[in-house]
N, C-alpha and C positions, 0 to 999 in steps of 0.2 A: 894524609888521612886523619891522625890523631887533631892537628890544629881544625881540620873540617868541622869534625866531631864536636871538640871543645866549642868551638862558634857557633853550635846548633844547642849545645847544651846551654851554655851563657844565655842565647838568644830567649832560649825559651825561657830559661830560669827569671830571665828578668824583664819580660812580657809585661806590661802596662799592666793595673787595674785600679778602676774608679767603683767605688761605692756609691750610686745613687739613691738620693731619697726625695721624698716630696718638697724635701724643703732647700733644695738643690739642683734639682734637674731645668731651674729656669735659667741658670746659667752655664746646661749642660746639651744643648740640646743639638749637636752634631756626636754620633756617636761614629768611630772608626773602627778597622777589623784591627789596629795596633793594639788595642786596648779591652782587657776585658771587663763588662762592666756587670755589675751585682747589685741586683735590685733588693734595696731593704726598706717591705712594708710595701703599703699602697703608695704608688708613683702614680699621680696624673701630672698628662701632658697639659702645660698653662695652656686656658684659653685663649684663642687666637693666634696662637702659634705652631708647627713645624718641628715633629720630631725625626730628623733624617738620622738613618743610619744605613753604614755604607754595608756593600756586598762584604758577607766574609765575616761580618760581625760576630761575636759570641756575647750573649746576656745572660747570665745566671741569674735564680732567684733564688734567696735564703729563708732557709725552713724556718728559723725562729727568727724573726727581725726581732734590732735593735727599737726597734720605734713605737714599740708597741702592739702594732696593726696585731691580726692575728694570723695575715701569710703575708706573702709579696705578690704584687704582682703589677703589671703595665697598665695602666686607664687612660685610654684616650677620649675623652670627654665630647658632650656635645660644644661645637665651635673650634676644637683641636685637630689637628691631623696626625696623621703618619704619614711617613715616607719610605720605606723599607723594602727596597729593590735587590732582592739579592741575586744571583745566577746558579747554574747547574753548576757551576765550578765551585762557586763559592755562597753558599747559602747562607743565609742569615740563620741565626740558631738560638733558641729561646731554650732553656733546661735548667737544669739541680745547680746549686753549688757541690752539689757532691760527685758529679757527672765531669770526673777530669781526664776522662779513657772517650773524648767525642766517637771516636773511628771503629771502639767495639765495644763489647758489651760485658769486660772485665772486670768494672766497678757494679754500672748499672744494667738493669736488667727487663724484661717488660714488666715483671712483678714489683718494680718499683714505680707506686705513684703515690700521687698527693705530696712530694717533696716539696714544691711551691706554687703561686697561685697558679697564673694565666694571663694571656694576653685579652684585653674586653675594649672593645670601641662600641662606642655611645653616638647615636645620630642623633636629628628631628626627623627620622621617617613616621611615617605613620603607623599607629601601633592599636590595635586591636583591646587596650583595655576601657574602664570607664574614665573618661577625664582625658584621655590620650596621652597621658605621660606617669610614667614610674620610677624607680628608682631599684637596678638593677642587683639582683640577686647576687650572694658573694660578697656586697659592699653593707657596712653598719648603714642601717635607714635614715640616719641622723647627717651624712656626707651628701650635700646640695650637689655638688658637681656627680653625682652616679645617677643623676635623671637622667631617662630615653626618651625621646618621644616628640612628635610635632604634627607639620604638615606637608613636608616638602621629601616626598621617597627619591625624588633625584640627587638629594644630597653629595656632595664628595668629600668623604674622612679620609682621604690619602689613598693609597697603595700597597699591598704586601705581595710579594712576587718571591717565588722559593724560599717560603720562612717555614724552620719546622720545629713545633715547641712540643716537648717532649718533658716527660715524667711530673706532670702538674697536674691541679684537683684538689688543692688543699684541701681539708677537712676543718670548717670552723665550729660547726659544730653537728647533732644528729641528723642526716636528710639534706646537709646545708654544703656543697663542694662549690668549688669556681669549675667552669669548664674551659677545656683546652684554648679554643679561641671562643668569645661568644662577640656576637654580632645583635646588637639592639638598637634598634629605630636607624638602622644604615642604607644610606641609601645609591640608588645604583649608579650615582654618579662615582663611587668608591672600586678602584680593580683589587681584585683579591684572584690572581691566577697561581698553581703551584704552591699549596699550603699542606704541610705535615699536621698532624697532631698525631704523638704515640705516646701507650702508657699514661694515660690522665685516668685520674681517680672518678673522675663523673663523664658528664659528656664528651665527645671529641669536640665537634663543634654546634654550636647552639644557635638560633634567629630567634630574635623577639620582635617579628614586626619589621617594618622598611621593606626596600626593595632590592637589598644587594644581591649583586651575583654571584657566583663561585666557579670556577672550572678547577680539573686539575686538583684535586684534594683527594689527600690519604688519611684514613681513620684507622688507629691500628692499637689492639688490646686495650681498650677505655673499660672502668668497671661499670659505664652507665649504657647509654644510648651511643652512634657514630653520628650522627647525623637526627639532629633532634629540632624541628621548630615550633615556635608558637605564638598566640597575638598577632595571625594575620599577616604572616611575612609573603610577599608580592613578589619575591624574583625566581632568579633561574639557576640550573645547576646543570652544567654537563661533565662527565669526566670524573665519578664519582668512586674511590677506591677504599671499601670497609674489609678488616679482616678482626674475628672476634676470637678470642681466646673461653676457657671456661668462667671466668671473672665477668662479662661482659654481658650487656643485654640485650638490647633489638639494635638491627643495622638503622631503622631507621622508626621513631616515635614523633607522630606529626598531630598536632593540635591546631584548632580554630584561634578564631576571636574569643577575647574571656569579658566582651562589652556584655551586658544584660539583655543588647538585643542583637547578638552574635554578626554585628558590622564592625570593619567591613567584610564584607564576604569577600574572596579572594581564591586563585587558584595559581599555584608554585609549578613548573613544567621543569621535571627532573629528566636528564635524557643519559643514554650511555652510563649507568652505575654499574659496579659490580660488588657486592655483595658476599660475603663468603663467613658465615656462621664457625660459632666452637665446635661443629659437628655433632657429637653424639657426648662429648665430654660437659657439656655445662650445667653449671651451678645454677641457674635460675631458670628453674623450671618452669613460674609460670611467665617468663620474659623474652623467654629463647625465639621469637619467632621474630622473619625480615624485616617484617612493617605492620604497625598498627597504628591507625590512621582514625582519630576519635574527636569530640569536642566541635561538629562542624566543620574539621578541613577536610579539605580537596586536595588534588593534585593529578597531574597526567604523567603519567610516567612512561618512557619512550625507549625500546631496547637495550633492554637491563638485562643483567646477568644476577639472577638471586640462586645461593647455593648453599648447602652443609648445615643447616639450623637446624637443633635439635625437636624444633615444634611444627611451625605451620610456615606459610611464604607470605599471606597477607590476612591481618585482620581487621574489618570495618566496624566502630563503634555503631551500635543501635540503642542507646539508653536512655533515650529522648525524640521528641515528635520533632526534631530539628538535629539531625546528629550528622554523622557524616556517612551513614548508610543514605541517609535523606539528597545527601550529596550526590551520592551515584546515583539517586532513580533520576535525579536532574539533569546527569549527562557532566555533574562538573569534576568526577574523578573516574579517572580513567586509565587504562594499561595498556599499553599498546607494542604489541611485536616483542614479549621479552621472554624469556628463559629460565625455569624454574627446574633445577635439580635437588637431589640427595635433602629430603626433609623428611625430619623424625617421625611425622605426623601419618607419613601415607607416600603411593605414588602416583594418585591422582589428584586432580583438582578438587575434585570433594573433600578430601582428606586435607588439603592443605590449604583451603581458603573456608573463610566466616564471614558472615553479616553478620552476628551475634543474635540471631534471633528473627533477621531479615530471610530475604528468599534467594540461597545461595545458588540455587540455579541460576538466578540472573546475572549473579556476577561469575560463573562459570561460564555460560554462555557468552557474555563479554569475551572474556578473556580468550576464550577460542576463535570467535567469530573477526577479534583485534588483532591476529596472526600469535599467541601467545603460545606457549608449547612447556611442556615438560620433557624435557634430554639433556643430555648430558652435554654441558658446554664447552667440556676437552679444554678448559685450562692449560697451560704448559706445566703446573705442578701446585699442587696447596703443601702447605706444612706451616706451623707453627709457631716451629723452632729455628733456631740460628744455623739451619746446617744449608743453607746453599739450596733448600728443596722447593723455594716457592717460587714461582711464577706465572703472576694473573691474564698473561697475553692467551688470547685466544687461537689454538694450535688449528683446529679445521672446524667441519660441524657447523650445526646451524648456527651458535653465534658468530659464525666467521662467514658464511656462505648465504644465508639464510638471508630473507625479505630486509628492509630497514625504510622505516619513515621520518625523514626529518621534520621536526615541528616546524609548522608552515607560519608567515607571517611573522617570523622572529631574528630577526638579525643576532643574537647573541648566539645560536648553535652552529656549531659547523656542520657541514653535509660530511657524512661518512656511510661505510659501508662494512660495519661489521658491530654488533651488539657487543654492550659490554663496557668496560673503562678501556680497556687495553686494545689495539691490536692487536696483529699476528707479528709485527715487526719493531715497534718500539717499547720500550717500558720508560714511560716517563719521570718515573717514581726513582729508577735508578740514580745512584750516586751520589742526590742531596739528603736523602731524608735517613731517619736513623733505621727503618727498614736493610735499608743498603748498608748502613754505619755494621749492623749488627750484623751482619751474615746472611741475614733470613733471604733476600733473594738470590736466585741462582747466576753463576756465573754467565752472563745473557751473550747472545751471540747475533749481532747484527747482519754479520756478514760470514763468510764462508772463509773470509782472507782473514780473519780474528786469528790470533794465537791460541792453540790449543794442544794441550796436552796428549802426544797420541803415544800409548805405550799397547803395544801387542802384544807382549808379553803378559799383562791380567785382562785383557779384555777381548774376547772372539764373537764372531757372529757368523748365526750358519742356520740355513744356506747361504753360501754370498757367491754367486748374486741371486738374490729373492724373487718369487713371484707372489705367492698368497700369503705368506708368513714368515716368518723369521725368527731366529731363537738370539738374545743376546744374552752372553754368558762370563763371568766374572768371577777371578780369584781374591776370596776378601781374606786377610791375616785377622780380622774381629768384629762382631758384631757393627752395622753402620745404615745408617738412613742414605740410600742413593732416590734419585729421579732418574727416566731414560727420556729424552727427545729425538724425534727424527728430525734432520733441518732439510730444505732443500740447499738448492745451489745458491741462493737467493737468498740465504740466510733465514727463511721463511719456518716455521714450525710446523711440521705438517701432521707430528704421531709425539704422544706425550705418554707415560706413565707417573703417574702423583707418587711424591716422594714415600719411600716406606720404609722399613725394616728389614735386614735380610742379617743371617746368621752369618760365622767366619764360616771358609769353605768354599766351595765353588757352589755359584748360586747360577741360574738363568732365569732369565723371561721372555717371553712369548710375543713377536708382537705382530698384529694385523699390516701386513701391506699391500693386502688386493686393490684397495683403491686409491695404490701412489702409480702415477706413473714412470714409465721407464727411464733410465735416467740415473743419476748420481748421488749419493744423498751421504749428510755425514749421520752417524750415531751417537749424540750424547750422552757420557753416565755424571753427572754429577752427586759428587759426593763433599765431606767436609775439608778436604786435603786438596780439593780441586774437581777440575771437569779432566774427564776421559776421553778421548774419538775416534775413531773407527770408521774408513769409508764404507760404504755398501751402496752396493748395484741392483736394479731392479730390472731383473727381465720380463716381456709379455709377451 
C-alpha cells in the first residue's frame, strides 16, 4: 500500500507541463492528457494548420501573462482548425491556473470568474455586419489574424466534443470580457457536440454570424448572457442546458444583422432547451428575464423548458419599423410546444411576455394556439449550490408527457418525446463538466440495480404501501439542504421534490401518489453526505 501510495504521489508530483505561447505553439501543436499545458497570452493556432488535442487533456490559462497580452486565451483563426475530441470519461478541460482541485470545488468556486481568457474560433461564415468581416471582440483591433467573416457558412473549423471551459471572462477593460466559447463566422461544416462553459465572467457562449451548430451545451453561472448571438447567425441548437445564479443575466439575448440594411435576414431553430433562472435572488433587475430577442432577430423555438427568472419568460424588441416584433407579425419568430414556470413577473402570459409597445395579445395568442403552456415542469430538483440538489431531467408532467413537435425538414434535430434538455432517464451533462466536478448534481440513478445507500434507521415512509399520498420522514443531527425522488423500477423518475432546507430533528414531507401506479417504487432523499432509499409499495 505505502509503495502504491508513493507511486501515485511521484506520479503526480511530476506530471508534464509545457508553457505555450504564440510564439511556440507552431511547433507545439499535438497536445496530450500526459502533460499539462498553460496558455500565456493570446495563442493562435498557425494558419493552415491542426490543433489536435487528445481526450483527457487539461489547458490552463494564466491570469497575468508573461507576454504582455492582457489575458490568455486559445484563438483559432480563420484558415485554422481544432481537433478536440474528448469523452464522458475523459474530457477535455479548459480552466484557471489556479484551479488545481479539477474534481471539487476546494480551491474554486462558481464565484470565481474572469481568471482567464476563453476559447474563440474564427470562420469565413457569413456575418451580418457592414463589409462582412470584423475583427472579433476580446482581441486588440490592431491583431489581423482576430478577422471573422466571409462567405462560405459551411465552413469546417474542426471539432470540440466534451470540452468544458470553466472560470474564464477575463476583464480587459470596462464593458470589454472574452466570452466562455465565442463562435464567429463558423460555419456548420464545424461539430461542436457536449460543450461546458461554467463560471465565465461575460457570456457563456456567444455567435457572431455563420452557421454552426451546437447540441448538448451547459451554461452554468456566467455574470453575462448563457447563450447570447449576433450578426445573423444561421444555425441550430438542440439540447440546450442554462442554470443562472444571482450574478447572471438572461438565459438567452438574441440580436439581428448590425448591416445598415439589417441583411441577412435569418432565422436560428433552437429546440429542447431548458432554462432555469436565479430565481427570485438576482442582482439584475432590469436583465433577469429568459429571453429578449431585439435588433431584427428571429428564431423558432421548439419545446423548451423556461423556469425561475426573476422577471418575465420572453421579451420582443419594438424600437424600430424594422425590429423583431416586426419579425413575429411575419411569422419568422416563433414558440412552439414549451413550458413556462415560476417567473417573477406574474402567472400568466400577460404578465410574463412583451412586444414592448406591440400587441401582446398576439403573441399570447401564439403562444397558446402553438401548444405553449404555463406549469410546472417537475424537474428532478433545482439548487444552486454544491449539495447534490440539482437535477434538470424531467420527472412527469407535461414536459415529459405532454405534445412535442420535431422541426420538420431538418436533419440536425433528433425526434424525441419529451420537452426540455433532459429527459426523464439520462443526464448527459453528468460526470464531464464541472457541474458534476462540483457536487451540484445529484447523485443520478439510471437504474434500480445502482448502488444505494439504504439505512432504516433515519429514513421512514408511511403509509407503506401508499395509495393517495404518502409521508417521507427523516432523522436530521443539523441543519441540511435534501431533495426527495420517487424512481420507478425502470429507474425512471416519476415524483420530485426541489432541493430545500430542513432543520436538525425529525423532519417529513408529504408526497402526492395518486397518479403512480401500483407497483414498486424506490424513495430518494439526497442529501450532501449521500443518497438515501427506501422501498415503497403502491396500492389501488
Amino acid at each position: 500500500m505505502r509503495i502504491t501510495l508513493l507511486f501515485i504521489f511521484i506520479s503526480t508530483f511530476l506530471s508534464a507541463q509545457l508553457t505555450i505561447t504564440d510564439a511556440n505553439i507552431s511547433s507545439n501543436l499535438s497536445w496530450d492528457n500526459g502533460t499539462e499545458y498553460l496558455l500565456d497570452g493570446y495563442v493562435f493556432v498557425p494558419v493552415g494548420q491542426t490543433l489536435n488535442i487528445e481526450a483527457g487533456t487539461v489547458i490552463k490559462g494564466i491570469s497575468t501573462p508573461n507576454t504582455g497580452d492582457a489575458a490568455s486565451a486559445l484563438i483559432v483563426p480563420k484558415g485554422a482548425m481544432i481537433n478536440a475530441q474528448g469523452t464522458a470519461s475523459q474530457p477535455i478541460i479548459f480552466t484557471s491556473e489556479f484551479d488545481t482541485e479539477l474534481d471539487n470545488n476546494e480551491d474554486l468556486t462558481k464565484d470565481d470568474k474572469g481568471l482567464w481568457g476563453g476559447l474563440i474560433i474564427l470562420g469565413n461564415g457569413i456575418v451580418g455586419v457592414d463589409g462582412g468581416v470584423q475583427n472579433v471582440e476580446g482581441i486588440p483591433s490592431t491583431e489581423g489574424r482576430a478577422e471573422y467573416g466571409g462567405t462560405d457558412n459551411t465552413e469546417n473549423s474542426g471539432t470540440l466534443t466534451y470540452v468544458s471551459i470553466r472560470h474564464g471572462g477575463a476583464k480587459l477593460e470596462a464593458n470589454n470580457e472574452i466570452n466562455g466559447l465565442t463562435l464567429a463566422g463558423v460555419g456548420s461544416g464545424t461539430t461542436i457536440d457536449y460543450v461546458e462553459v461554467f463560471a465565465n465572467l461575460d457570456d457563456g457562449i456567444e455567435f457572431f454570424g455563420g452557421a454552426v451548430n451546437v447540441k448538448h451545451a451547459s451554461v452554468s453561472f456566467c455574470g453575462d448572457d448563457s447563450f447570447d448571438y449576433d450578426q445573423s447567425w444561421d444555425g441550430n441548437g438542440q439540447y440546450w442546458f442554462s442554470l443562472q445564479d444571482a450574478e447572471s443575466n438572461r438565459a438567452g439575448e438574441w440580436d439581428g444583422s448590425e448591416q445598415a440594411d439589417l441583411t441577412p435576414q435569418v432565422t436560428p431553430i433552437i429546440a429542447n432547451a431548458t432554462f432555469i433562472g436565479a430565481g427570485d435572488t438576482s442582482d439584475n433587475e432590469d436583465n433577469n428575464d429568459a429571453l429578449r430577442i431585439r435588433d431584427d432577430a428571429a428564431a423558432k423555438v421548439y419545446n423548451s423548458v423556461m423556469t425561475g427568472f426573476a422577471r418575465r419568460a420572453i421579451v420582443i424588441d419594438n424600437d424600430a419599423a424594422q425590429d423583431s416584433y416586426q419579425r413575429f407579425l411575419d411569422g419568422d419568430l416563433e414558440f412552439i410546444n414549451n413550458v413556462f414556470f415560476d417567473f417573477g413577473a406574474g402567472s400568466t402570459f400577460a404578465d410574463i411576455v412583451t412586444t414592448d409597445g406591440g400587441d401582446d395579445n398576439l403573441l399570447i395568442a401564439h403562444l397558446i394556439d402553438n401548444g405553449s403552456q404555463i406549469a410546472d415542469p417537475n424537474l428532478g430538483g433545482i439548487s444552486r449550490e454544491p449539495n447534490g440538489g440539482l437535477d434538470p431531467r424531467v420527472a412527469f408532467g407535461p414536459a415529459l408527457n405532454g405534445d412535442v413537435i420535431v422541426p420538420g425538414g431538418n436533419t440536425f434535430f433528433d425526434a424525441v418525446t419529451y420537452k426540455g434538455a433532459f429527459d426523464n432517464d439520462n443526464n448527459w451533462a453528468a460526470n464531464w463538466t464541472a457541474l458534476s466536478d462540483n457536487g451540484y448534481f445529484a447523485d443520478l440513478v439510471s437504474s434500480t440495480n445502482d448502488s444505494l445507500s439504504v439505512v432504516d434507521e433515519t429514513i421512514a415512509i408511511y403509509p407503506n404501501p401508499a395509495s393517495q399520498f404518502t409521508t417521507v420522514s427523516i432523522d436530521l443531527e443539523s441543519t441540511q439542504s435534501l431533495s426527495i425522488q420517487v424512481i420507478d423500477m425502470m429507474g425512471r423518475i416519476v415524483s420530485t421534490v426541489s432541493a430545500q432546507s430542513y432543520t436538525a430533528g425529525t423532519q417529513s414531507q408529504e408526497i402526492n401518489t395518486a397518479y403512480l401506479q401500483r407497483g414498486a417504487y424506490m424513495v430518494l432523499v439526497s442529501r450532501a453526505q449521500g443518497v438515501l432509499a427506501k422501498t415503497m409499495l403502491i396500492k389501488k
